[in-house]
C-alpha positions as CSV (number, residue, x, y, z in Angstrom):
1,X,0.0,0.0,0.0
2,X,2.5,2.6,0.5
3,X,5.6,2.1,-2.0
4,X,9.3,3.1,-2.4
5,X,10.3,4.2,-5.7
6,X,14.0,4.9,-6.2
7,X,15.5,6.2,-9.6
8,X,18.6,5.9,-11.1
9,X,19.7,9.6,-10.6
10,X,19.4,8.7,-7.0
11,X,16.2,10.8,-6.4
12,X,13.9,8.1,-4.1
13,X,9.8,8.8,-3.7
14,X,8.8,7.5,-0.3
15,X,5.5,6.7,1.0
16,X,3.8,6.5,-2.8
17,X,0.1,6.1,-1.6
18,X,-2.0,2.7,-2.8
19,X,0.7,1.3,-4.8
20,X,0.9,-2.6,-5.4
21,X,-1.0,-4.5,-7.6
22,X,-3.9,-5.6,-5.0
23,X,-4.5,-1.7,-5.2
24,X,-4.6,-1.2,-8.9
25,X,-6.2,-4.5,-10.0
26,X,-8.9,-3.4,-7.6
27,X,-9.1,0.0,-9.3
28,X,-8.9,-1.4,-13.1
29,X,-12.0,-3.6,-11.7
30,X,-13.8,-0.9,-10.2
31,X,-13.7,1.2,-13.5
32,X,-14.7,-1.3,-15.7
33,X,-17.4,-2.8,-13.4
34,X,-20.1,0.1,-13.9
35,X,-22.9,0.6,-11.0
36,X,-21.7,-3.0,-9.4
37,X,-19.0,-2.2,-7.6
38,X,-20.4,-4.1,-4.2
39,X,-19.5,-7.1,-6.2
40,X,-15.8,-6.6,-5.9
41,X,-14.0,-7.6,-2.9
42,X,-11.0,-6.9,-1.4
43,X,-9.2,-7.9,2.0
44,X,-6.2,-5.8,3.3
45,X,-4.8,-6.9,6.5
46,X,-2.6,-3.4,7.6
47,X,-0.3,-3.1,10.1
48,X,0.0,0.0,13.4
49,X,0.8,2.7,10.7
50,X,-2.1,2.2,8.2
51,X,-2.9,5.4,7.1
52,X,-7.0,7.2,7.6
53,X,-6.0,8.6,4.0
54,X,-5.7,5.3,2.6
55,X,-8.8,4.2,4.2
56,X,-11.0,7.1,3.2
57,X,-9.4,6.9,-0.2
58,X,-10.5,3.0,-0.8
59,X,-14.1,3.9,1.3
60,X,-14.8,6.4,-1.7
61,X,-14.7,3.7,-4.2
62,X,-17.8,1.9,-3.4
63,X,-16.5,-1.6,-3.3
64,X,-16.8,-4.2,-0.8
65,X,-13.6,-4.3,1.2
66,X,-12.4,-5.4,4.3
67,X,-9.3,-4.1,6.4
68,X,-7.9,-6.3,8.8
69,X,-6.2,-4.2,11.1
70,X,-2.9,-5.8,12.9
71,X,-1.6,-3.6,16.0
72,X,1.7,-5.6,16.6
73,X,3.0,-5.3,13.0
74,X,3.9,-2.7,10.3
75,X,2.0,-2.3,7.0
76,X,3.5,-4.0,3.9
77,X,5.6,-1.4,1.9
78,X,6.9,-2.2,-1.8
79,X,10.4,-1.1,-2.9
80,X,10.9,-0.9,-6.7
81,X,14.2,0.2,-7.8
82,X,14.7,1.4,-12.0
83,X,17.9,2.0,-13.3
84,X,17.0,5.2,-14.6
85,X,14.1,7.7,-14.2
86,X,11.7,6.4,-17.2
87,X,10.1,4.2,-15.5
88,X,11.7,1.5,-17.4
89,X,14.0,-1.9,-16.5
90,X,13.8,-2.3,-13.0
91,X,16.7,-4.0,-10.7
């Protein structure tokens, strides 16, 4: 849910909100699914630094979700690292 993005010039984005793919497959689904979003479901088990942002932000979509919150652990955090800034090959 909340991503790392570092560039090959050095410059690193921290704390990229929804990134990952549950995030965006459940976007792509939620545009394409018209005035039935209740029938898609997703399940995000967060850790002591979820974020109300994130929440509010996945609330607003309509969908069916359920967040699973875990007090003794972190959130998951992805780290992508390209070798340059187009967004190309990544390391």
């Amino acid at each position: 849910m909340l991503d790392e993005i570092h560039f090959g010039d050095g410059k690193v984005v921290r704390d990229v909100l929804l990134g990952g793919s549950g995030s965006f497959c459940t976007v792509g689904a939620r545009l394409f699914c018209g005035t039935n979003s209740a029938s898609i479901c997703w399940e995000v088990h967060a850790g002591n630094d979820f974020l109300e942002a994130i929440e509010s932000q996945v609330k607003s979509w309509g969908i069916n979700w359920r967040l699973r919150k875990i007090s003794e652990r972190l959130s998951t955090r992805g780290l992508l690292v390209y070798e340059d800034d187009t967004f190309g090959r990544k390391l």
